[in-house]
N, C-alpha and C positions, 0 to 999 in steps of 0.2 A: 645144589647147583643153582638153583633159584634165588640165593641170596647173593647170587654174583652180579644179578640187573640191578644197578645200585637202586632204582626208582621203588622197586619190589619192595626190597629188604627194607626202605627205609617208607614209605606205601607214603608218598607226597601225593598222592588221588583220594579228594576226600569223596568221591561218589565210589561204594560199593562195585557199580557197575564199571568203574574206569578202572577201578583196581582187578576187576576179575579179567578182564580183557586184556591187561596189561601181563595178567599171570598165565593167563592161556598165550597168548604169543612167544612168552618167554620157554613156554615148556614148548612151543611148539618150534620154535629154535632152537632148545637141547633135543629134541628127541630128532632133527631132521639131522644134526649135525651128528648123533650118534649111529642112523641109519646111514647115514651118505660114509661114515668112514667103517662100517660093517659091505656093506656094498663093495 
């Protein structure tokens, strides 16, 4: 599901640190949107 945030999959952030943040947000928008429709 993570290689659906095109930016992820294709990792246009040449700092480490932009790319991790950019990965943690993305999971943190599938897992909310998996809670909110288990909810």
């Amino acid at each position: 599901k993570i290689k659906q945030f095109r930016g992820i999959a294709t990792r246009y952030d040449r700092k480490p640190e932009n790319y991790l943040a950019a990965l943690k947000l993305a999971s943190l928008r599938i897992w909310l949107k998996s809670y909110e429709s288990a909810a």
